[in-house]
PDBQT receptor file of N, H, CA, C and O in Angstrom, charges set to zero:
ATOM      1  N   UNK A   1       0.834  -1.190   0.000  1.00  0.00    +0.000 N 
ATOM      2  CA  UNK A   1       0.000   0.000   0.000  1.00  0.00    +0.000 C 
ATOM      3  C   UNK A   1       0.876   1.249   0.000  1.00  0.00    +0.000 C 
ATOM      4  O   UNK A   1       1.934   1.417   0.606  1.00  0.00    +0.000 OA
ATOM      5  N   UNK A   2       0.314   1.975  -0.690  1.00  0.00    +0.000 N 
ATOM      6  H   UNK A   2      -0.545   1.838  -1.183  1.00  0.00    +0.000 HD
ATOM      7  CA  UNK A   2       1.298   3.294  -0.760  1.00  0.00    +0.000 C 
ATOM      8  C   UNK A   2       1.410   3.792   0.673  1.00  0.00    +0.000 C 
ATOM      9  O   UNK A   2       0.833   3.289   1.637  1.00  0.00    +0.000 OA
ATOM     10  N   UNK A   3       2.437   5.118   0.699  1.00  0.00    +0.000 N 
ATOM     11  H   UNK A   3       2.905   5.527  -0.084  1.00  0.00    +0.000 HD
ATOM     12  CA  UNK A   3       2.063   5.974   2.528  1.00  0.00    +0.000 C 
ATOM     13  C   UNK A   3       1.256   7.042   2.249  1.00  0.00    +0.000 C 
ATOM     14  O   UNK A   3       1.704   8.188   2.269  1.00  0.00    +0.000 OA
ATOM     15  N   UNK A   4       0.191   6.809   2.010  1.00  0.00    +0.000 N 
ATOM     16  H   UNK A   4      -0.172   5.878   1.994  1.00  0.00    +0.000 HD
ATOM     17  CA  UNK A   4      -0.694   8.185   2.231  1.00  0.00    +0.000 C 
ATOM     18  C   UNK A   4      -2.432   7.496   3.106  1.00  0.00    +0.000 C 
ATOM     19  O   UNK A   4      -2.849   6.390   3.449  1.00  0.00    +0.000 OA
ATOM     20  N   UNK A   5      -2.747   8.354   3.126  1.00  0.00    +0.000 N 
ATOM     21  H   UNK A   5      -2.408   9.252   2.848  1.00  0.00    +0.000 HD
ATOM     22  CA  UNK A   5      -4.171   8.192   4.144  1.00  0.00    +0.000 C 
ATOM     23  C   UNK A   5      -5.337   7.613   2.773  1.00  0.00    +0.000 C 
ATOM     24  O   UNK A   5      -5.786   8.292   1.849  1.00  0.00    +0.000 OA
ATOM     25  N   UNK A   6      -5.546   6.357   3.036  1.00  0.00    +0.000 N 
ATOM     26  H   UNK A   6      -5.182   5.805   3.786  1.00  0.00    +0.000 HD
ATOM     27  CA  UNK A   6      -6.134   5.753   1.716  1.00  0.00    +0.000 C 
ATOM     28  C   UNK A   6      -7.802   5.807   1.814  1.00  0.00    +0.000 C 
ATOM     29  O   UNK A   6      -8.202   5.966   2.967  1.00  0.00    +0.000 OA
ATOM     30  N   UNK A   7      -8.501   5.736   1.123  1.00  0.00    +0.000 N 
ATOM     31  H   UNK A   7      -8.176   5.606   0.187  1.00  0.00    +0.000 HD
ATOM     32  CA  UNK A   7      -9.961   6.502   1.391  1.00  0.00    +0.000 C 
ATOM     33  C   UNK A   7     -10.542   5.471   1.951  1.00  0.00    +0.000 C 
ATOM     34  O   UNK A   7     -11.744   5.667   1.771  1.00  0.00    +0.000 OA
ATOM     35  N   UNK A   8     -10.366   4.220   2.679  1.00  0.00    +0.000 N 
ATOM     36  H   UNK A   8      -9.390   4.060   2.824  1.00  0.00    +0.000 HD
ATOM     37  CA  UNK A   8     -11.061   3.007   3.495  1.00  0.00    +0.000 C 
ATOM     38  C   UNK A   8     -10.610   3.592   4.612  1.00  0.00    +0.000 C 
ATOM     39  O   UNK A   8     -11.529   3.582   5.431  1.00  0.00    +0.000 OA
ATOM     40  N   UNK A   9      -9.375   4.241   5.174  1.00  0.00    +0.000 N 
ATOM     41  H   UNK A   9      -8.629   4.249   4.509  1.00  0.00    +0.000 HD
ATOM     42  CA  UNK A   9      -9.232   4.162   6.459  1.00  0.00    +0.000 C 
ATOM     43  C   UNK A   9     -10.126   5.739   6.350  1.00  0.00    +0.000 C 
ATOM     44  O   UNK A   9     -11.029   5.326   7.077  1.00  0.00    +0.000 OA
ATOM     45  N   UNK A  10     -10.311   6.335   6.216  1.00  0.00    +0.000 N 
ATOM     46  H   UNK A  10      -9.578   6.671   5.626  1.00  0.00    +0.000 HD
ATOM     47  CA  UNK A  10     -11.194   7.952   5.422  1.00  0.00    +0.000 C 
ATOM     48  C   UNK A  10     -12.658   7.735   6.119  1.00  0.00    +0.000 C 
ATOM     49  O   UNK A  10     -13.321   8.423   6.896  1.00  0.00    +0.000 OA
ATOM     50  N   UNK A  11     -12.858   6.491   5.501  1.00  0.00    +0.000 N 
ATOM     51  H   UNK A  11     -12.319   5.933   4.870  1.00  0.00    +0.000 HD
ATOM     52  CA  UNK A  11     -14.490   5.896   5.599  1.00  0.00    +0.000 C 
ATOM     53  C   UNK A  11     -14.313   5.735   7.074  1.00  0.00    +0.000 C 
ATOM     54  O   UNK A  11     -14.814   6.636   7.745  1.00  0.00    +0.000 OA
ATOM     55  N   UNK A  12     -13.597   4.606   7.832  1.00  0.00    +0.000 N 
ATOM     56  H   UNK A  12     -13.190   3.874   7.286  1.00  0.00    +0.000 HD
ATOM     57  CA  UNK A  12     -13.385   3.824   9.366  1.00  0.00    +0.000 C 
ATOM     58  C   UNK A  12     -13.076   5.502   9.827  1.00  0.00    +0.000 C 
ATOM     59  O   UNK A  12     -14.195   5.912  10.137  1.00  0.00    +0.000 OA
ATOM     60  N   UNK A  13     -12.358   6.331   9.962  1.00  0.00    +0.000 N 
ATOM     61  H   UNK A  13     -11.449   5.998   9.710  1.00  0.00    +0.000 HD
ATOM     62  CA  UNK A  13     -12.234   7.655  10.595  1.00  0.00    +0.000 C 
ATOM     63  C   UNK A  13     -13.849   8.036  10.496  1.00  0.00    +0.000 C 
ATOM     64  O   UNK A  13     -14.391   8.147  11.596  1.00  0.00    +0.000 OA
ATOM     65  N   UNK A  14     -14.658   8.242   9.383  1.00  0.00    +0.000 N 
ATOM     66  H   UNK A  14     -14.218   8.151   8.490  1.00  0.00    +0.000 HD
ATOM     67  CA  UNK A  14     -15.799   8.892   9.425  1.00  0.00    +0.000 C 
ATOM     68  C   UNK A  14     -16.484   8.473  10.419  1.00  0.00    +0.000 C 
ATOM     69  O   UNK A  14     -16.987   9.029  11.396  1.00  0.00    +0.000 OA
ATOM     70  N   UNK A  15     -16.417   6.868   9.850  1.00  0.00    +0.000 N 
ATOM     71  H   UNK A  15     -16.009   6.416   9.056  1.00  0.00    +0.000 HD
ATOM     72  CA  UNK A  15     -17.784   6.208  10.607  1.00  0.00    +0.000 C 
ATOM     73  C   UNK A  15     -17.210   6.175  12.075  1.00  0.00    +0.000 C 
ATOM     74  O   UNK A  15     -18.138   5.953  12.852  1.00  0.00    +0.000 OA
ATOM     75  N   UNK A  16     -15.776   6.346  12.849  1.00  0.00    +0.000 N 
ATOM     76  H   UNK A  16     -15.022   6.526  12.217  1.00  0.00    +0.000 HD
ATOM     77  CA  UNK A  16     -15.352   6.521  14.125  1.00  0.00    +0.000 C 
ATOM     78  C   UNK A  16     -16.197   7.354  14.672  1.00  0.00    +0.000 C 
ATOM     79  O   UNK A  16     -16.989   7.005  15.548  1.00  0.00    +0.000 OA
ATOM     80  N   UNK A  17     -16.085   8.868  14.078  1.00  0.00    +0.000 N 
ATOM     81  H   UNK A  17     -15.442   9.151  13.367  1.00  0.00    +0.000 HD
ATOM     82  CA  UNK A  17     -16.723  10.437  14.218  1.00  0.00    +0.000 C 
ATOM     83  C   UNK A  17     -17.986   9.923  14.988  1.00  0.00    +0.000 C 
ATOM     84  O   UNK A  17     -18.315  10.042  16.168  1.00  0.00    +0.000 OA
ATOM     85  N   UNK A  18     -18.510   9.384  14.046  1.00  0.00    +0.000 N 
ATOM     86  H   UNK A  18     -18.243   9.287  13.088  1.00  0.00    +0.000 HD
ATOM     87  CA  UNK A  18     -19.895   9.638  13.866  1.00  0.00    +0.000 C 
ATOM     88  C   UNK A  18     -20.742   8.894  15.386  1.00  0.00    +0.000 C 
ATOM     89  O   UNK A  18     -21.812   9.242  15.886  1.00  0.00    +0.000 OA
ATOM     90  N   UNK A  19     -19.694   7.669  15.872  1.00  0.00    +0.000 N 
ATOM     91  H   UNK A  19     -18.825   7.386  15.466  1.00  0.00    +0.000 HD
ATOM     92  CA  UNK A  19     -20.038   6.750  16.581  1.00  0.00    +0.000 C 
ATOM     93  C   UNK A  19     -19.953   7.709  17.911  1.00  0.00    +0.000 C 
ATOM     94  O   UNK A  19     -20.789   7.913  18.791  1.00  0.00    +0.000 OA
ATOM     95  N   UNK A  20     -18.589   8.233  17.718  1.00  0.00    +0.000 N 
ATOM     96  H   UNK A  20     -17.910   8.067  17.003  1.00  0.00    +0.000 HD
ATOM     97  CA  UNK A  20     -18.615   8.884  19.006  1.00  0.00    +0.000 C 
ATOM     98  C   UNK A  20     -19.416  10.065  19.562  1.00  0.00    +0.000 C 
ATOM     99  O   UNK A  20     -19.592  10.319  20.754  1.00  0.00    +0.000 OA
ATOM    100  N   UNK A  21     -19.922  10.820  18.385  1.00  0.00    +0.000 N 
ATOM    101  H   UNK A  21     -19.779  10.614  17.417  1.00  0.00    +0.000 HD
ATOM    102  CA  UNK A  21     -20.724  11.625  18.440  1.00  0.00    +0.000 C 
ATOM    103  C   UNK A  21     -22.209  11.232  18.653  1.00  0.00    +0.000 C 
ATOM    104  O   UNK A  21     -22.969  12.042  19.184  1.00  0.00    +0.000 OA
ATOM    105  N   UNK A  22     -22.617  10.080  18.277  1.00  0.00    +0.000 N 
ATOM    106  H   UNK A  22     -22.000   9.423  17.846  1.00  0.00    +0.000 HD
ATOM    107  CA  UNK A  22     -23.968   9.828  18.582  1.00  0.00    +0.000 C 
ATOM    108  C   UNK A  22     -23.778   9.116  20.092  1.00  0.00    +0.000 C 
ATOM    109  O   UNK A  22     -24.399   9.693  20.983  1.00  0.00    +0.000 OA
ATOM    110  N   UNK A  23     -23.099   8.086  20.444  1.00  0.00    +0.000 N 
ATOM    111  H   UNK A  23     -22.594   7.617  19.720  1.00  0.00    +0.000 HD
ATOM    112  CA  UNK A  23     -23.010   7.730  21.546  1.00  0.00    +0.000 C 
ATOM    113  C   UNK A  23     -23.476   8.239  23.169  1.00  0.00    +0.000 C 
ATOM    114  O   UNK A  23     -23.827   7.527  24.110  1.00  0.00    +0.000 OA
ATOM    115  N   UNK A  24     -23.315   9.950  23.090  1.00  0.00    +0.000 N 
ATOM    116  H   UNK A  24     -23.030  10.528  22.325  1.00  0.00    +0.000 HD
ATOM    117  CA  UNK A  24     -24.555  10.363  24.255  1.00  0.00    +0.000 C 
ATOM    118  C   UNK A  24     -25.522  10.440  24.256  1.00  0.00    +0.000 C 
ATOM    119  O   UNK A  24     -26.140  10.693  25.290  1.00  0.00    +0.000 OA
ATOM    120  N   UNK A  25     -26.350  10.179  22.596  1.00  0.00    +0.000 N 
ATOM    121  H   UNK A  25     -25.848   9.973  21.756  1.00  0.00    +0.000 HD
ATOM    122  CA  UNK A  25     -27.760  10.321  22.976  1.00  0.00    +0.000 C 
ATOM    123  C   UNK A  25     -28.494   9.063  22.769  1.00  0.00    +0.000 C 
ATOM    124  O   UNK A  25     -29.674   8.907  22.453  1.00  0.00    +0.000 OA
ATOM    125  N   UNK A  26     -27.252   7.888  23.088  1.00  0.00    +0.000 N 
ATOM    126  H   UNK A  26     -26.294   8.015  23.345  1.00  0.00    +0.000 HD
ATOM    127  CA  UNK A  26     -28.025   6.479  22.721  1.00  0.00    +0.000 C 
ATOM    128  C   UNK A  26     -28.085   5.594  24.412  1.00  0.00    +0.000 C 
ATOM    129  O   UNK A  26     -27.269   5.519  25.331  1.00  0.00    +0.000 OA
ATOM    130  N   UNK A  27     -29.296   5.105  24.231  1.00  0.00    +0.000 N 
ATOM    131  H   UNK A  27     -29.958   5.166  23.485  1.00  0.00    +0.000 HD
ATOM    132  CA  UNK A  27     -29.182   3.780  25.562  1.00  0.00    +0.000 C 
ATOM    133  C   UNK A  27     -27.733   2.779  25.204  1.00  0.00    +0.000 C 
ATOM    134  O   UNK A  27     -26.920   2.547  24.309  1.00  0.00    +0.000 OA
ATOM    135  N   UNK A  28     -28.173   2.327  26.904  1.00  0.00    +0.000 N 
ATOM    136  H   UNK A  28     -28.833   2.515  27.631  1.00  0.00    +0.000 HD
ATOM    137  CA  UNK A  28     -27.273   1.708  26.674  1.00  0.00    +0.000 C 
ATOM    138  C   UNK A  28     -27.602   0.340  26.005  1.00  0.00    +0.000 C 
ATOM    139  O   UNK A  28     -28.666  -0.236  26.231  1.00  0.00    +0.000 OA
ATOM    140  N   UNK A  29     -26.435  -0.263  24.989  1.00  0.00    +0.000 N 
ATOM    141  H   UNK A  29     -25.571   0.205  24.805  1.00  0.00    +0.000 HD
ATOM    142  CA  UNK A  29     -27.296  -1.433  24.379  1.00  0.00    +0.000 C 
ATOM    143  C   UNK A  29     -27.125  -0.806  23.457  1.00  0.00    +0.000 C 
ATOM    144  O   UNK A  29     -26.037  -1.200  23.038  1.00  0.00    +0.000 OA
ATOM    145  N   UNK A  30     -27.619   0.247  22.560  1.00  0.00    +0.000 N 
ATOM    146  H   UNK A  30     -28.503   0.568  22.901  1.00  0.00    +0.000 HD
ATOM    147  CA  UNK A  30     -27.835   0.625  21.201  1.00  0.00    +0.000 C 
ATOM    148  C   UNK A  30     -26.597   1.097  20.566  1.00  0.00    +0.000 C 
ATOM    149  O   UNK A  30     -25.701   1.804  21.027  1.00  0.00    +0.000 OA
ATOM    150  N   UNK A  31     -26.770   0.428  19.133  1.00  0.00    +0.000 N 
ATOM    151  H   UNK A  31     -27.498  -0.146  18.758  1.00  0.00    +0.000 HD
ATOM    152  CA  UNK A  31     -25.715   0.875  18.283  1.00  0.00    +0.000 C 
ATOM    153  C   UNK A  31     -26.043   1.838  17.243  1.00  0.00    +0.000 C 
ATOM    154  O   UNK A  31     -27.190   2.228  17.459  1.00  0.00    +0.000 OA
ATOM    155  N   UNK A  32     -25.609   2.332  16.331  1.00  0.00    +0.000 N 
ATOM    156  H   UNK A  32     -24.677   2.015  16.155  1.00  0.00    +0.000 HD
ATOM    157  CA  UNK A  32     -25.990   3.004  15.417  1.00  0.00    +0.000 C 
ATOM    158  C   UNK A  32     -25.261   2.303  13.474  1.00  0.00    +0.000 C 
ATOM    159  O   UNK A  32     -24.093   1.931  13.362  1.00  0.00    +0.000 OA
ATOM    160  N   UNK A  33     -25.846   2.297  12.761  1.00  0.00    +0.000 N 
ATOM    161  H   UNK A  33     -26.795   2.599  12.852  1.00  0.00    +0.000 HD
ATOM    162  CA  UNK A  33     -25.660   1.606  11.364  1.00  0.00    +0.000 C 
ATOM    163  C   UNK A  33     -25.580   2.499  10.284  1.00  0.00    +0.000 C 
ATOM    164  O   UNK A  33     -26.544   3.196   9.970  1.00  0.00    +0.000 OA
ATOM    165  N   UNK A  34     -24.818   2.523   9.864  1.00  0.00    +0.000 N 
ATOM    166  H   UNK A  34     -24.035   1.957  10.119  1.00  0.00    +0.000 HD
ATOM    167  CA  UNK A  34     -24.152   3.181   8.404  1.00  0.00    +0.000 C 
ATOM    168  C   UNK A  34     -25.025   2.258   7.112  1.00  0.00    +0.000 C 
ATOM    169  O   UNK A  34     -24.503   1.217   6.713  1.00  0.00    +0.000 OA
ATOM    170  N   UNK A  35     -26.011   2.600   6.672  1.00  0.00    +0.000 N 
ATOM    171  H   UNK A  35     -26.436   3.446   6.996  1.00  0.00    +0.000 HD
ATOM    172  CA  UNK A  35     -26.114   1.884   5.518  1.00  0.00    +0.000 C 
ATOM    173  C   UNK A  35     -26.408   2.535   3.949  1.00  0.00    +0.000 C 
ATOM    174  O   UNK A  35     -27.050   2.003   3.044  1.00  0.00    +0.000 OA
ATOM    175  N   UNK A  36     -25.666   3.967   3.943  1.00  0.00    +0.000 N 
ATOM    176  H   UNK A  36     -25.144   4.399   4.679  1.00  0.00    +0.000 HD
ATOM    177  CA  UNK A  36     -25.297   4.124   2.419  1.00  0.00    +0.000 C 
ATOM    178  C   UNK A  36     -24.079   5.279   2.839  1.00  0.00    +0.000 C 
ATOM    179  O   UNK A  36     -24.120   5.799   3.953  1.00  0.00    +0.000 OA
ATOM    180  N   UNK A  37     -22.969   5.642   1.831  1.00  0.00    +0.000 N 
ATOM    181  H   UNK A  37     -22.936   5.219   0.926  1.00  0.00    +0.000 HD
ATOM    182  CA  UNK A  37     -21.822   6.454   2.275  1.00  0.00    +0.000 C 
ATOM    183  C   UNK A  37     -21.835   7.462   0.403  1.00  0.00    +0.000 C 
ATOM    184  O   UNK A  37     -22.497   7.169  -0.593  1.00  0.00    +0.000 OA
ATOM    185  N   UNK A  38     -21.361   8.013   0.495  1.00  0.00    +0.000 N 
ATOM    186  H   UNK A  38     -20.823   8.251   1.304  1.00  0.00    +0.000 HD
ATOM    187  CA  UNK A  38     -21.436   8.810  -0.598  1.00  0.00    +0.000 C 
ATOM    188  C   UNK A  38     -20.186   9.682  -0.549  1.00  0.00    +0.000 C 
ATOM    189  O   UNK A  38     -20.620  10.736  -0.085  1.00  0.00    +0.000 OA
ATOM    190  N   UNK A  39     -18.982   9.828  -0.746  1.00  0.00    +0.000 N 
ATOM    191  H   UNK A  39     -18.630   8.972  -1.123  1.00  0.00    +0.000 HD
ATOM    192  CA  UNK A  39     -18.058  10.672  -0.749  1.00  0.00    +0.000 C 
ATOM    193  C   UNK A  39     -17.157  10.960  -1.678  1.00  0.00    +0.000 C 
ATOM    194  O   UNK A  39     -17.009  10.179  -2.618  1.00  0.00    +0.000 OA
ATOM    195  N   UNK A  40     -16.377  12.159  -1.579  1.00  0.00    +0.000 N 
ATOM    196  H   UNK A  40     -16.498  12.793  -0.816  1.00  0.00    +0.000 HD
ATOM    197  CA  UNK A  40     -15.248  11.919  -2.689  1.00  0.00    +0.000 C 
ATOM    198  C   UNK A  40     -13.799  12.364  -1.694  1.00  0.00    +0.000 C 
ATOM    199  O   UNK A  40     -13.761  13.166  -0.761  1.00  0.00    +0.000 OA
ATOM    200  N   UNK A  41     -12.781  11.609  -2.221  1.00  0.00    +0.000 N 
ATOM    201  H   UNK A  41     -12.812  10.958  -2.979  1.00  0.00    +0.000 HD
ATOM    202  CA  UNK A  41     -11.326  11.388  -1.121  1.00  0.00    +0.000 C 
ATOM    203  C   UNK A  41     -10.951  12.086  -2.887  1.00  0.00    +0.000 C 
ATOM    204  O   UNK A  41     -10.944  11.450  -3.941  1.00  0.00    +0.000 OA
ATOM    205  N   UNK A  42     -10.661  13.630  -2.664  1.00  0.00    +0.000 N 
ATOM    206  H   UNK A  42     -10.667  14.146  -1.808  1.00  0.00    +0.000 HD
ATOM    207  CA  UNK A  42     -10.254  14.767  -4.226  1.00  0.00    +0.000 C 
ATOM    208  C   UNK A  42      -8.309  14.185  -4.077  1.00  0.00    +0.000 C 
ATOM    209  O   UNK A  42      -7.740  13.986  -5.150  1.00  0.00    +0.000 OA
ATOM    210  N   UNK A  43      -7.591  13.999  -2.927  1.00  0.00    +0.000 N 
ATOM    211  H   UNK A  43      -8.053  14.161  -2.055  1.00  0.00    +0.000 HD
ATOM    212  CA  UNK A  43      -6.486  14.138  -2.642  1.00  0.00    +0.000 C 
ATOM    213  C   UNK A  43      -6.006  13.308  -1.333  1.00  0.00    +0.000 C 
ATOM    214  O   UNK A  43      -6.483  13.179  -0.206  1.00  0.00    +0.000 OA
ATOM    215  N   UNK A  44      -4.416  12.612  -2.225  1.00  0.00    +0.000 N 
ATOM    216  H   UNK A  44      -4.028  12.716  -3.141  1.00  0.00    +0.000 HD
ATOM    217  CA  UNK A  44      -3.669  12.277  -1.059  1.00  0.00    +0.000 C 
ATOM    218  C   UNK A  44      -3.305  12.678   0.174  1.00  0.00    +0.000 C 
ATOM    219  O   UNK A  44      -2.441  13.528  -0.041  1.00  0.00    +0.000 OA
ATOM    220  N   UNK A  45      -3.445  12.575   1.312  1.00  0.00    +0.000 N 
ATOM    221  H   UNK A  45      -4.147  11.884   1.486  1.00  0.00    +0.000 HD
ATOM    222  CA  UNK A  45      -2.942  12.767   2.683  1.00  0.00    +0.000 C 
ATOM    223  C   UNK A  45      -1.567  12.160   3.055  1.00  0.00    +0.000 C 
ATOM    224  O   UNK A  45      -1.735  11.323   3.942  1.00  0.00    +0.000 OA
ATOM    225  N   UNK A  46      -0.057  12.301   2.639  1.00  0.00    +0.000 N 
ATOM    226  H   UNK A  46       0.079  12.982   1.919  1.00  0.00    +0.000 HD
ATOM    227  CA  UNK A  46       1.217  12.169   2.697  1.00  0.00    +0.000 C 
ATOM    228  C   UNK A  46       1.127  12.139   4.415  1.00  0.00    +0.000 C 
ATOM    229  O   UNK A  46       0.348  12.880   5.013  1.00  0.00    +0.000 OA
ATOM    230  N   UNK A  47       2.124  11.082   5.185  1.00  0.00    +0.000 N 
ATOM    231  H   UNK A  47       2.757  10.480   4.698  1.00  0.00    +0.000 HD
ATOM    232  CA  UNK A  47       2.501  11.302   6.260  1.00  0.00    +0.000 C 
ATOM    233  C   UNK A  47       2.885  12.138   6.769  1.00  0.00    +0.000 C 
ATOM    234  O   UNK A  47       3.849  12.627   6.181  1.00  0.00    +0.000 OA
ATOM    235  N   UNK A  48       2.526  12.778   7.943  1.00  0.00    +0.000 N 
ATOM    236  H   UNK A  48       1.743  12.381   8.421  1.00  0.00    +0.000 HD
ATOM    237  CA  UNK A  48       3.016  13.874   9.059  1.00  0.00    +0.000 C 
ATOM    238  C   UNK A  48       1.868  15.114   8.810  1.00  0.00    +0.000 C 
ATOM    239  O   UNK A  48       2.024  16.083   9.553  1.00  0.00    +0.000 OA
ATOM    240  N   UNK A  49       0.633  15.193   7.762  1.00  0.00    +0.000 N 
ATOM    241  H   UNK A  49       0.506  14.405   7.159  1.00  0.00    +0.000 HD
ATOM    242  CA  UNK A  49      -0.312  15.521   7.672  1.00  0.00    +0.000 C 
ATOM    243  C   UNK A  49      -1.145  15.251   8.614  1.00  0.00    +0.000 C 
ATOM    244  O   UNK A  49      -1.304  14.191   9.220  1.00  0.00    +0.000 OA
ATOM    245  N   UNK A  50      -2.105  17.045   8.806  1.00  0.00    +0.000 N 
ATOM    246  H   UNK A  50      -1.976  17.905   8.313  1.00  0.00    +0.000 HD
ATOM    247  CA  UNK A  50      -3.135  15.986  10.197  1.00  0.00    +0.000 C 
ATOM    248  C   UNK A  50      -4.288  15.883   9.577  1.00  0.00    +0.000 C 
ATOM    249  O   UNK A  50      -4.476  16.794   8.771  1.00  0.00    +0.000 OA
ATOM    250  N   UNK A  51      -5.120  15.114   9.658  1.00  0.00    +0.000 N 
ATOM    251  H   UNK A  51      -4.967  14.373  10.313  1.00  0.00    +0.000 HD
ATOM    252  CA  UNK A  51      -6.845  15.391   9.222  1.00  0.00    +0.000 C 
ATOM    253  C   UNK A  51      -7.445  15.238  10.314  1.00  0.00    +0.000 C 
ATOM    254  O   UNK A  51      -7.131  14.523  11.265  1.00  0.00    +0.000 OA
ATOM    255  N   UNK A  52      -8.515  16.067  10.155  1.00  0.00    +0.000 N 
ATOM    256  H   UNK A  52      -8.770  16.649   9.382  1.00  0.00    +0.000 HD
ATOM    257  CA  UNK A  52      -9.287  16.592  11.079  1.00  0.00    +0.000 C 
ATOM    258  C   UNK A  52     -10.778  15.880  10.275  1.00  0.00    +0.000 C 
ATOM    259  O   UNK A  52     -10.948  15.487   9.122  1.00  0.00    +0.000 OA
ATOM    260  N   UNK A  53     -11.831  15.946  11.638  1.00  0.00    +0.000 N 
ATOM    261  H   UNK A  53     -11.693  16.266  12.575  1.00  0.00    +0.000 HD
ATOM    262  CA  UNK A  53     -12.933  14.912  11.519  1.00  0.00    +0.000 C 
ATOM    263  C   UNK A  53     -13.999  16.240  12.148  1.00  0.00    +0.000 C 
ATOM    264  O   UNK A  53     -13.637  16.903  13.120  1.00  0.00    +0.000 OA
ATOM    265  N   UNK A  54     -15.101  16.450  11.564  1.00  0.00    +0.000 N 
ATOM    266  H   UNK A  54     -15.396  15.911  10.775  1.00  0.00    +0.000 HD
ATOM    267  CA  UNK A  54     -16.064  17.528  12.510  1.00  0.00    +0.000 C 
ATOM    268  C   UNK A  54     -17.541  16.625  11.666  1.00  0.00    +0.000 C 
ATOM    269  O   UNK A  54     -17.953  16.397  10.529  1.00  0.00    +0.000 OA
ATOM    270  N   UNK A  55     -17.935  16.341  13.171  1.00  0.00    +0.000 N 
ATOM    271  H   UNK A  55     -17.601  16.526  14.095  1.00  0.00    +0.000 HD
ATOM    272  CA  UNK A  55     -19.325  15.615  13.158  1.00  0.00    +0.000 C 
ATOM    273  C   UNK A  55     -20.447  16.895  13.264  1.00  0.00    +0.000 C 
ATOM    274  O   UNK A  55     -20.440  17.656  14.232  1.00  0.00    +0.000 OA
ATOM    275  N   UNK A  56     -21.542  17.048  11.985  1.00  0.00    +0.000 N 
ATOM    276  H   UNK A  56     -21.548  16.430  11.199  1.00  0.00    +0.000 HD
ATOM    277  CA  UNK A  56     -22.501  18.299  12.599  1.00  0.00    +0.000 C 
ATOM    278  C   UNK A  56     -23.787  17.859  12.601  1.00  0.00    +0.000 C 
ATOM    279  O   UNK A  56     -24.689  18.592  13.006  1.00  0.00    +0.000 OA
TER     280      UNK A  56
């Protein structure tokens, strides 16, 4: 695999966001499900780059 930030780990970062962000307004027991994604990854992310994640 090349060294740059490849758009699967892009997706697992999103869907991280998203988990942690819903997680206070869920019981306990409940999960939350991703079932369609739609994005575009325009550009490589080279090591020592930071990306940033904002759940709204």
């Amino acid at each position: 695999m090349p060294q740059v930030f490849a758009t699967a780990y892009m997706i697992g970062l999103m869907e991280w966001a998203c988990m942690e962000a819903l997680q206070p307004h869920m019981e306990e027991g409940e999960i939350s499900l991703g079932t369609r994604i739609c994005v575009s990854h325009s550009a490589a992310t080279p090591p020592g780059m930071k990306v940033k994640v904002k759940v709204s």
